[in-house]
C-alpha positions as CSV (number, residue, x, y, z in Angstrom):
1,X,-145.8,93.5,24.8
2,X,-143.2,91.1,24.9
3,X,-140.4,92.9,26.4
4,X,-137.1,91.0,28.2
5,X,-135.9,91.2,31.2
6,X,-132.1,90.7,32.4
7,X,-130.4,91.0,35.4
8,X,-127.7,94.0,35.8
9,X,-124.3,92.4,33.8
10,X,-121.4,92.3,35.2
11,X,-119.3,95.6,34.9
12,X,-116.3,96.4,32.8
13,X,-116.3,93.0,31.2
14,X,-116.8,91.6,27.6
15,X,-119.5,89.3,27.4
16,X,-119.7,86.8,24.8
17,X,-123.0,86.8,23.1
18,X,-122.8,85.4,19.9
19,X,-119.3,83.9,17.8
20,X,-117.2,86.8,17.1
21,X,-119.2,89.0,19.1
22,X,-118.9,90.8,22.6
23,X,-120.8,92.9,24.4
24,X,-120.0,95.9,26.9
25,X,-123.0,97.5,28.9
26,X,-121.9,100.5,30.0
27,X,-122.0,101.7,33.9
28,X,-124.9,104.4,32.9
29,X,-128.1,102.3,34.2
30,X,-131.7,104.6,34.2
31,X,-135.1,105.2,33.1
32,X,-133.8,105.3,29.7
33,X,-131.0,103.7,28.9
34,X,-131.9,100.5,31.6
35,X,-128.6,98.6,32.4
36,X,-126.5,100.8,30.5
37,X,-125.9,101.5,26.4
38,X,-124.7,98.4,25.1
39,X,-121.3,98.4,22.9
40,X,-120.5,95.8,20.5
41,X,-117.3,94.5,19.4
42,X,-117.5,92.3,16.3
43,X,-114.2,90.7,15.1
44,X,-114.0,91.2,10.9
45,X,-111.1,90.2,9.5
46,X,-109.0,93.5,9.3
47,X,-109.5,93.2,13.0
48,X,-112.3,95.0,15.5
49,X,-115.3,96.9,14.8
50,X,-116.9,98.7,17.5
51,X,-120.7,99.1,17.1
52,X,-121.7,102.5,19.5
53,X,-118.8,103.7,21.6
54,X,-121.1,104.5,24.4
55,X,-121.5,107.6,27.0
56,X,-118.9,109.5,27.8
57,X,-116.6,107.7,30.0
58,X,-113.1,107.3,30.4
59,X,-113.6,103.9,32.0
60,X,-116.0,102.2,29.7
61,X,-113.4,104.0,26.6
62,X,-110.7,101.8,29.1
63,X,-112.8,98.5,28.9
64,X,-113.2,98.4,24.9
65,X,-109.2,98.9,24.9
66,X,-109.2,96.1,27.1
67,X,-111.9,94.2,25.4
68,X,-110.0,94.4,22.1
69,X,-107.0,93.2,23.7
70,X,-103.9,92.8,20.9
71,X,-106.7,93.1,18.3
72,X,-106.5,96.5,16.0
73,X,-110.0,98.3,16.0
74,X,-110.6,99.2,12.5
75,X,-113.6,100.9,12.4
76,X,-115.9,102.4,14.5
77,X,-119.6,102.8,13.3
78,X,-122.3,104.6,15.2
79,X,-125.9,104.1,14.9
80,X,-127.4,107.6,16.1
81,X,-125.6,110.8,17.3
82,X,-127.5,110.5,21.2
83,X,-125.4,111.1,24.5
84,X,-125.7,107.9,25.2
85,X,-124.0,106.3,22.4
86,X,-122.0,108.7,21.0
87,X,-120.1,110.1,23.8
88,X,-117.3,108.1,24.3
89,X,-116.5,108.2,20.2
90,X,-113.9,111.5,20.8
91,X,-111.9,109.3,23.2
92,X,-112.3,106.0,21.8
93,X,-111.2,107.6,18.7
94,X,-108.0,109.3,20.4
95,X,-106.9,106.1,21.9
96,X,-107.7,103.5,18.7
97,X,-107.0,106.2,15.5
98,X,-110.3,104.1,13.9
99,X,-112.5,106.1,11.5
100,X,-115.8,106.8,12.2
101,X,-118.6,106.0,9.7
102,X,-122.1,107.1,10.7
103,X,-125.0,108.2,8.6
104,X,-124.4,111.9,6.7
105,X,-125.2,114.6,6.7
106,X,-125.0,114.7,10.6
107,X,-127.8,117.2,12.4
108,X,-125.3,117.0,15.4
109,X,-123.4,120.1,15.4
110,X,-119.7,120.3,14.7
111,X,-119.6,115.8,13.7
112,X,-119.0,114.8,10.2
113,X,-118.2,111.0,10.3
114,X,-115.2,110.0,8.3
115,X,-117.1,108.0,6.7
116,X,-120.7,109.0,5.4
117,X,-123.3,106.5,5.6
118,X,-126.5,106.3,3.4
119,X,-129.0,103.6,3.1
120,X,-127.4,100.6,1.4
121,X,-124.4,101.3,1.8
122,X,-121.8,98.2,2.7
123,X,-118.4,98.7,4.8
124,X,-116.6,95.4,6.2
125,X,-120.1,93.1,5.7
126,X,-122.2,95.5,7.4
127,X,-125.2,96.6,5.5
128,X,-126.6,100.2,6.4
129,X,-130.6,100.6,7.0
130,X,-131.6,104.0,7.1
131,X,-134.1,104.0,10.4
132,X,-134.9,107.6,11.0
133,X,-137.7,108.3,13.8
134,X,-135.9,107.5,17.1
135,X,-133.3,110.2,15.8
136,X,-133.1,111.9,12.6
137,X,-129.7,109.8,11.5
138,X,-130.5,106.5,12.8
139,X,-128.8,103.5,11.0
140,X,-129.5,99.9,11.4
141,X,-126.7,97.6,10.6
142,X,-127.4,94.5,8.9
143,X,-124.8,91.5,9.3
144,X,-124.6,88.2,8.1
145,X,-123.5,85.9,11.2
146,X,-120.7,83.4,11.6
147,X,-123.4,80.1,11.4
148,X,-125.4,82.2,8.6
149,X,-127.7,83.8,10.6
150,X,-129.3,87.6,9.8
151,X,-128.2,89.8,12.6
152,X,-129.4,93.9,12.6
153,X,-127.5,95.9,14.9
154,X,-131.0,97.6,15.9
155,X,-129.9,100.5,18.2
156,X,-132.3,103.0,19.7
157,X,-134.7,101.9,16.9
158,X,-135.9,98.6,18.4
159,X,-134.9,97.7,21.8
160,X,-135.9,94.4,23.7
161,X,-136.6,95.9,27.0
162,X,-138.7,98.9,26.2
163,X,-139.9,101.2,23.6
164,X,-138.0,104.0,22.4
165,X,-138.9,108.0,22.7
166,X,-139.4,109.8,20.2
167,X,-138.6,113.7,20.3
168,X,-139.2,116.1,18.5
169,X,-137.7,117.9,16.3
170,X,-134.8,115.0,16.1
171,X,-137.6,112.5,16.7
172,X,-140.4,112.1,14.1
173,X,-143.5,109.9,14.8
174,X,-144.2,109.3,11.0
175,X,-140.5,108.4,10.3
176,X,-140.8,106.3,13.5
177,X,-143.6,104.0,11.7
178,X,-142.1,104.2,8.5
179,X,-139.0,102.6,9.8
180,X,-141.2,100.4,12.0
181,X,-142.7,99.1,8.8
182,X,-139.4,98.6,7.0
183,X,-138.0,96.3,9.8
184,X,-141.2,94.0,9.0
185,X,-140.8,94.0,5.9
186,X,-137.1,92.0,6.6
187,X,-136.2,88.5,7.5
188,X,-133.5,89.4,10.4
189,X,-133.5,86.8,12.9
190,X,-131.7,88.3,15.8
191,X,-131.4,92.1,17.0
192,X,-128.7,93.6,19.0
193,X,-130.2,96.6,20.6
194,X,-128.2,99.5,21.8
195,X,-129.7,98.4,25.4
196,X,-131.0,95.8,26.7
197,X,-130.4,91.8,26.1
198,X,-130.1,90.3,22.2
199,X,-134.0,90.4,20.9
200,X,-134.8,86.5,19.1
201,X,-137.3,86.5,16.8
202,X,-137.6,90.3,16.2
203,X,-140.5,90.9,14.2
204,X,-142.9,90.0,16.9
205,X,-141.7,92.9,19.3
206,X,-141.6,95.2,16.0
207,X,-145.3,94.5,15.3
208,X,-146.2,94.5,19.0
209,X,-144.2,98.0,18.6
210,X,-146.3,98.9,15.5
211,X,-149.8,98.6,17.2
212,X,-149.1,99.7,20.4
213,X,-148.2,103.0,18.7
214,X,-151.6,103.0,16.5
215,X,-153.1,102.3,19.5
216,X,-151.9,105.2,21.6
217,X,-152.7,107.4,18.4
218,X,-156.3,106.3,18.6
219,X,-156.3,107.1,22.2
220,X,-154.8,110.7,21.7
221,X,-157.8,111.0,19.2
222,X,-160.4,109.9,21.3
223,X,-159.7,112.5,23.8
224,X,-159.0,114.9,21.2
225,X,-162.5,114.4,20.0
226,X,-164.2,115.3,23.5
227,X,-162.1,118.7,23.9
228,X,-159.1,120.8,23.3
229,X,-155.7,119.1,25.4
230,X,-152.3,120.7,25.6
231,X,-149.4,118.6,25.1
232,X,-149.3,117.9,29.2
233,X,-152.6,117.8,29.8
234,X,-153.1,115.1,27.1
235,X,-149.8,113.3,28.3
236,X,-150.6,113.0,31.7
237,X,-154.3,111.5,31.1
238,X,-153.0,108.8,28.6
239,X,-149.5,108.0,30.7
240,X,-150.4,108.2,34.1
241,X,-146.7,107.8,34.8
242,X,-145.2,109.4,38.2
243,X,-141.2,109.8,37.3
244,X,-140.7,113.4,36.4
245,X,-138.1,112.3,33.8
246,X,-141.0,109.6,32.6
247,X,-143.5,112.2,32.3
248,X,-141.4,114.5,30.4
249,X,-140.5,111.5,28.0
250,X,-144.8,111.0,27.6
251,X,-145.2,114.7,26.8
252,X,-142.8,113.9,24.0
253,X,-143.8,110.9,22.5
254,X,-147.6,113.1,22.6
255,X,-146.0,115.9,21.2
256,X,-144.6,113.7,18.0
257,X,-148.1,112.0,17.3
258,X,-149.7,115.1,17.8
259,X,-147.6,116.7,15.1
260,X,-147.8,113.5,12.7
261,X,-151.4,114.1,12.8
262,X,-150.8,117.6,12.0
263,X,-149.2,116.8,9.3
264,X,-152.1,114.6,8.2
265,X,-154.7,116.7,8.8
266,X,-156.7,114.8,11.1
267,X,-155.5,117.9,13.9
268,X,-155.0,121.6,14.6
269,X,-152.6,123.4,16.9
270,X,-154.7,126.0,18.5
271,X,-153.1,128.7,20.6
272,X,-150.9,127.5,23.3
273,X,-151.8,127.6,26.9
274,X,-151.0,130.2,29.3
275,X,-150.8,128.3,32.2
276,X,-148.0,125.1,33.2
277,X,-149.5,122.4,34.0
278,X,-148.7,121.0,37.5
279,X,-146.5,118.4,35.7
280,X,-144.4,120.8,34.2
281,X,-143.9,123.2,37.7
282,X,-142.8,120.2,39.3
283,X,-140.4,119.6,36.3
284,X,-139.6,123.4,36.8
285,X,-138.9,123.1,40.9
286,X,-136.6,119.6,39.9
287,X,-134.3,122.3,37.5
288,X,-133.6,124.8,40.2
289,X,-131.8,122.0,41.9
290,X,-130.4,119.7,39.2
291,X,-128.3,121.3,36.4
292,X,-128.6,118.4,34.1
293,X,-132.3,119.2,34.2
294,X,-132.5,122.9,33.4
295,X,-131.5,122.7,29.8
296,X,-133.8,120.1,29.2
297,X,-137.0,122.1,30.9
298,X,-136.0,125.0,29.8
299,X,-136.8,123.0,26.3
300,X,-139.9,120.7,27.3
301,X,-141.7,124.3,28.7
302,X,-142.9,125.5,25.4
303,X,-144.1,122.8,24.0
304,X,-146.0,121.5,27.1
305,X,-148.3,124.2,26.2
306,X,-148.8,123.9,23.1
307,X,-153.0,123.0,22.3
308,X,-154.2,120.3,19.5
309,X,-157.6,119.7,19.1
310,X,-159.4,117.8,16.1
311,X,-159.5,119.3,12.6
């Protein structure tokens, strides 16, 4: 597919990427997130608005101050409720008083933006697109741009390094093409992804996207159709990937087909199995030792065994 590549960006600095826009890449580099979440500041004339906050981080809350400079931020808008992106909003929000307009209702516990986002819906000549599939309250944000140009503030949804998870239960495969298929249907000619380097001529990647995704669906049913898999059995034959924290990401992209196809019909979730797969021990050894891992196998565990074959 045809991904981008960029080198690692400077550190607690705005970088100028389009007129009227900035860019901060957070310091929280990895398998998923690549350089670091990216936050936007894009000068409206009431002052700053601050696209995704980012992680949870004093400093990079200390750059967007900085960033802004003498220049009021008067809104804050978030495109999905993820670590990642929505960490630093608490602090951000302490230091700047800006409200917070996100999409509503919120499945993250204890948030209610102050101001509640559908699809459509305009705030200071950004256009909300409803984008659920990456998470269940992904927005979009659509923007006209200073020479005319259609710019989509893409988040999670479409990024131009990689492709996004998809997780189950906040992730949903069918939502995920849906919203896929909506972006194709638009005329946008530049994304701003929530990580990774500004995407030109965005409905290639989102087709590529598209396909790639059909594809690995027609792969999951191929081996579906010689025998029964579990969700980590299955993953590891179609991934083949050797990071722990990759493999655990395969397992739940499989898991989110496998249940769109449920849905459809075309599958059948059999008893689960009684066994871990060797994946999901090593997963299990990794927890005793990390604590940021043991919430999240304690989750992945269950449905690692769960057993699809065809209908």
């Amino acid at each position: 597919m045809g991904f981008l590549t960029e080198a690692t960006p400077p550190r607690h600095a705005a970088l100028d990427v389009l007129p009227g826009i900035t860019r901060i890449v957070a310091d929280n580099p990895g398998v998923m997130t690549y350089r670091g979440t990216n936050t936007f500041l894009v000068e409206r004339d009431d002052g700053l608005v601050v696209v995704d906050p980012g992680p949870e981080d004093a400093e990079h809350v200390a750059d967007i101050l900085k960033a802004a400079a003498n220049r009021p931020i008067c809104l804050i808008l978030l495109t999905h409720t993820h670590a990642d992106h929505y960490g630093a909003l608490p602090g951000l929000k302490a230091a700047c008083g800006a409200p917070v307009a996100a999409y509503a209702p919120s499945p993250k516990p204890g948030f209610t933006p102050d101001i509640m986002l559908g699809d459509g819906d305009e705030i200071l000549g950004f256009t909300a697109v409803f984008t659920p599939g990456h998470a269940a309250d992904h927005l979009c944000f659509a923007l006209k741009g200073a020479a005319g140009e259609k710019l989509l503030f893409s988040g999670d949804h479409v990024m131009s390094w990689s492709s996004s998870i998809v997780s189950p239960p906040d992730g949903d495969m069918g939502d995920y093409y849906r919203s896929l298929q909506l972006l194709l249907s638009r005329d946008d000619d530049v994304f701003l992804p929530g990580h990774g380097p500004l995407l030109p001529q965005p409905r290639r990647l989102t087709a590529q996207l598209l396909v790639h995704r059909q594809k690995r669906e027609q792969s999951l049913l191929a081996q579906l159709a010689r025998r029964e898999w579990s969700v980590a059995g299955l993953a590891a034959r179609l991934y083949g990937k050797q990071d722990l924290f990759l493999k655990a990401a395969a397992q739940r992209n499989v898991l989110a087909h496998l249940l769109k196809l449920k849905d459809e019909n075309a599958v059948r979730e059999l008893t689960p199995d009684t066994a871990e797969h060797p994946d999901n021990l090593a997963m299990a050894a990794m927890a005793e030792q990390s604590e940021s891992w043991r919430a999240r196998v304690a989750r992945l565990q269950g449905d690692a065994r769960r057993r699809f074959a065809l209908s």
